[in-house]
Phi, psi and omega in degrees: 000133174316155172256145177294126175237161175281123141282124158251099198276126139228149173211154172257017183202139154203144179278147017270335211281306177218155165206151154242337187186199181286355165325308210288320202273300160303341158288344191263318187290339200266320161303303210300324174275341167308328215258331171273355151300348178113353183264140170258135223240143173235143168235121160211127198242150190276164199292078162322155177287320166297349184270319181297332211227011160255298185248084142345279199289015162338129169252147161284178251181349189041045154249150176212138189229129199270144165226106202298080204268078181058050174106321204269111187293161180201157223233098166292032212285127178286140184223153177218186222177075214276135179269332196178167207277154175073335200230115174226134203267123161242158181252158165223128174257147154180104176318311168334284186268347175247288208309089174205168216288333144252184207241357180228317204196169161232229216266012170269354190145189155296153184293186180232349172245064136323293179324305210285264154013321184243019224215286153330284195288019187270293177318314183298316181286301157352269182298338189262006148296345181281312182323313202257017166043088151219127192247129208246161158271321191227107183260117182250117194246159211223097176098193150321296204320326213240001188298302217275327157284001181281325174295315152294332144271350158314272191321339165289319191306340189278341158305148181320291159256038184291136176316329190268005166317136199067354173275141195260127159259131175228131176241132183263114179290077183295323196198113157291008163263013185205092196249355188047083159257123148223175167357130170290343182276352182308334210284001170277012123317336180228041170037027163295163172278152175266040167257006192257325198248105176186178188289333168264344170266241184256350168277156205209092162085049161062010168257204167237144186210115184299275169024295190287329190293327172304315165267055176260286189267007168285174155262331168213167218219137170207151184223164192274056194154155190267339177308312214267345165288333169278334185290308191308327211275355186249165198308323172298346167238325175282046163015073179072357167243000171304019142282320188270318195303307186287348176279354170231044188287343164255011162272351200264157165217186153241131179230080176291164193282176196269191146227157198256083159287353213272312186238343157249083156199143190288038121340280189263315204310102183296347132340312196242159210318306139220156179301174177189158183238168185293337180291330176220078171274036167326318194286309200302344194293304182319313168312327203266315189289338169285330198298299171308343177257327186293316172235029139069054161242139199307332242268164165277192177268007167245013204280115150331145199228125185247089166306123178222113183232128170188158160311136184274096204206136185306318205285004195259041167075357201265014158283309163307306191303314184297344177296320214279315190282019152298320183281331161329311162293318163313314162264037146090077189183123163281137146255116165261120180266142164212127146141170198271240177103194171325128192293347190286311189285337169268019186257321195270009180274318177276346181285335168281346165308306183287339193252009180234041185312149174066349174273298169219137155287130207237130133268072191310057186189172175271118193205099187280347192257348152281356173280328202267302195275352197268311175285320184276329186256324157321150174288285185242108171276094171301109197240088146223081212284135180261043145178151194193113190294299167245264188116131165221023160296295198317325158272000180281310189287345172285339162308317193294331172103040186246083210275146195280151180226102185247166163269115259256070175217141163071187172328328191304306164315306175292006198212345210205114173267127179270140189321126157240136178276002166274336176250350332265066195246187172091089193306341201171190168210139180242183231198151153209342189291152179241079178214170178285318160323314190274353191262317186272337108016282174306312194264004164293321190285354192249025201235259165011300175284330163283330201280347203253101242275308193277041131278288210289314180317323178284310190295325185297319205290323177298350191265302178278023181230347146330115152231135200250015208312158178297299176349296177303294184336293200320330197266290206311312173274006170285315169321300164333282212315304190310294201302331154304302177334293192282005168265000190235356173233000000 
C-alpha cells in the first residue's frame, strides 16, 4: 500500500469556492478522495471576489509575500479555509488582480492582463509555500494557469539545498486548446532568465505558452482520458505542442475522471423533481413534466426529449448543433439548451429558441440546479464535441438513465459504447465525421431506438450499471504520483 503524502493541488477554479467548467469540479472530487484515502491534500486557488462574498468566513494566515512584478512591487497575502479533515483550501489575495467580477474574463473577451495574473499567482503559490516552509511530496498543477510553478521548482530543485528538493511535479492537461499564450514581452513578468525564451523552453511562435512550461518541467505529465493522451500527440489536436507531448511521451498518460456520485445520482439528487433507481424509474417521468413546463415546451411525455449543457464554444459542437436544429425539430423531438460562451453562438442560438418557440427551450447562464433537472429529466443527451479531453455530462447522464449521443473523441470515446441489437450491450451512440450531417444520422437512429419502448429500457438500464466513481481514478493517479517520486530521488 502506498505511504500517505502531502499533496498540493494548484488550480484556477474548485468547487465550491469558483467555476467555469469541469476543471472546478475535477480539483475538487479528485482532492476529496485523496483525502479520504489517507492522504493530505491542499488545493490553492486565487482569491476572487465570488469567493470573498460567498465564504465570508475565509481567515487570512498572516503570511503576506512581496512579489517583483517587473519594477512593480505587488502584496501576496495568504488566506485559508478547512474544507474537511485532510482537505484544506488556501488563497493566493491581491484585489488588484482577482477582485473582479469573472474569473477570465467578461463578455468583450479575455481580461488583456491575464498574462500578469496567472504569472503573479504562479509565483505567489511558490513563495508563500517557502514563506509557511511547507513542502508537498507532490506538487499537482492542473492547466496553463498553473504551468509556471512546475518551472520554477524545477529550477529550484537544481540547487544544491534547493528548498524543493524531493518534491515530484505532475501537471495535468484539462484542455489543450487553451495554453495561456502570450506576448513575449509578459516574459519580464516572470522574473525568468531570457535563455528560458527559445523553442526549447517556453517560448512558442515569438510568445510565451505558459502550458508548454507545464509539460516541459513536470516529471510526469497527464490529460484526461487514454484517447486524448493519444490525440494530443497528432497534429490535428495538439494544436501546436504534439511535437513537445511525442518528445516526453513517456513521461505522458491518460486517467479519466471520476464523477461525484455523492452529487451526480438520480438517487440522492436534491435538485431534481423525484428521485428514481434503474430498478424503478418512474420518477424520471416526473422529472421530464417539470422539465417541460420550466421552458413552456409544446412536447408531451412521449416527445424524445434532447439535452444539451455546455460552454457555447465550436470546440463544445455548438456550430453543428445549430446548423442541425431545424432538422431536429422536423422529427418530432424537443430540445433544451443551457449555457454560456461566445456571443456570436449565443445570439444565434436564443435567435433559434425564438423562431422554434415551443419547440426548443434556450437558457443562457451557469445554472448548476438546471444542469441536475436537465440530465434527470432528457431523454437523450447530445456531445458533439469536436474534441473532448474527458468530458463528465456524458456520465453523469448514463447514471441518470439518459441516454448519450456523442462525438466518438477524447474520453466522449473512452466512455459511450454504441448500442448492439445483437448482443444487447452498449451504453449509447456516436458519431465521428464533425458534421451536422453525421449528428442528426446518430440521433435519427437514437430517435429510432426510443419509439421502441423495451429496447430503450435496456440501453438506459445499461447505462445506468456504468461506474465511472472517482476510487479507480484515484489509484491510478496515486500510481502517478509513486512514479514521479522515483524519478526525483
Amino acid at each position: 500500500m502506498m505511504r500517505k503524502l502531502k499533496i498540493l493541488m494548484v488550480a484556477s477554479e474548485v468547487l465550491p469556492y469558483a467555476k467555469t467548467g469541469g476543471l472546478a469540479d475535477v480539483v475538487r472530487s479528485l482532492s476529496s478522495v485523496l483525502a479520504e484515502r489517507g492522504h493530505q491534500a491542499t488545493i490553492v486557488l486565487p482569491y476572487y471576489r465570488e469567493v470573498q462574498k460567498r465564504f465570508p468566513e475565509i481567515e487570512p494566515v498572516g503570511v503576506n509575500v512581496r512579489i517583483d512584478m517587473s519594477g512593480r512591487m505587488e502584496i501576496a497575502k495568504a488566506l485559508r479555509h478547512r474544507v474537511s479533515h485532510n482537505l484544506t483550501a488556501y488563497f493566493v489575495a491581491n484585489d488588484k488582480y482577482y477582485d473582479r467580477d469573472e474569473l477570465y474574463g467578461d463578455a468583450s473577451g479575455d481580461y488583456e492582463d491575464n498574462a500578469e495574473r496567472f504569472i503573479f499567482f504562479d509565483r505567489a503559490v511558490v513563495a508563500i509555500c517557502e514563506a509557511m516552509n511547507y513542502r508537498p511530496d507532490i506538487v499537482h498543477c492542473h492547466d496553463w494557469h498553473t504551468g509556471l510553478v512546475t518551472l520554477y521548482i524545477k529550477e529550484n530543485r537544481l540547487q544544491k539545498d534547493g528548498f524543493w528538493n524531493g518534491s515530484a511535479l505532475v501537471f495535468t492537461i484539462h484542455n489543450i486548446g487553451y495554453q495561456g499564450v502570450f506576448g513575449g514581452d509578459s516574459l519580464h513578468l516572470t522574473d525568468l532568465d531570457s535563455s528560458y525564451f527559445n523553442p526549447q523552453g517556453i517560448e512558442f511562435f515569438g510568445k510565451i505558452n505558459l502550458m508548454k512550461a507545464g509539460i516541459l518541467y513536470a516529471d510526469r505529465i497527464n490529460t484526461v482520458s487514454k484517447r486524448f493522451a493519444e490525440e494530443i500527440q497528432t497534429e490535428e489536436l495538439g494544436y501546436g505542442l504534439d511535437g513537445v507531448l511525442r518528445e516526453r511521451r513517456k513521461a505522458l498518460t491518460g486517467i479519466l475522471n471520476g464523477v461525484d456520485y455523492s452529487e451526480w445520482s438520480p438517487e440522492t439528487d436534491r435538485y431534481i423533481k423525484r428521485n428514481y433507481t434503474k430498478q424503478d424509474l418512474s420518477g424520471k417521468r416526473e422529472c421530464k413534466r417539470e422539465l417541460i413546463e420550466i421552458f413552456r415546451l409544446e412536447a408531451d411525455l412521449n416527445t424524445p426529449l434532447i439535452g444539451f449543457v455546455s460552454r457555447m464554444t465550436r470546440q463544445k459542437g455548438i456550430d453543428i448543433l445549430i446548423e442541425a436544429i431545424p432538422q431536429i425539430v422536423k422529427m418530432h423531438a424537443g430540445l433544451v439548451v443551457l449555457g454560456k460562451g461566445e456571443e456570436t453562438y449565443v445570439e444565434k442560438i436564443e435567435e433559434m429558441g425564438r423562431t422554434f418557440r415551443g419547440k426548443i427551450g434556450v437558457k443562457i447562464a451557469f445554472d448548476n440546479a438546471l444542469a441536475h433537472k436537465i440530465e434527470a429529466g432528457c431523454d437523450i443527451f447530445l456531445m458533439p464535441s469536436m474534441y473532448e479531453p474527458c468530458g463528465l455530462n456524458q456520465m453523469y447522464s448514463l447514471r441518470y438513465g439518459t441516454v448519450p449521443v456523442v462525438r466518438a473523441t477524447g474520453g466522449l470515446d473512452d466512455t459511450v459504447r454504441e448500442f448492439s441489437t445483437r448482443t444487447l450491450e452498449g451504453n449509447g451512440f456516436r458519431f465521428r465525421p464533425y458534421t451536422a450531417r453525421s449528428m442528426l444520422h446518430a440521433l435519427k437512429k437514437t430517435i429510432g431506438f426510443y419509439r421502441d419502448a423495451l429496447m430503450w429500457r435496456r440501453i438506459m438500464k445499461n447505462g445506468m450499471k456504468e461506474d465511472f466513481s472517482w476510487d479507480s481514478s484515484a489509484k491510478r493517479y496515486e500510481r502517478l504520483y509513486a512514479a514521479a517520486l522515483k524519478g526525483v530521488r
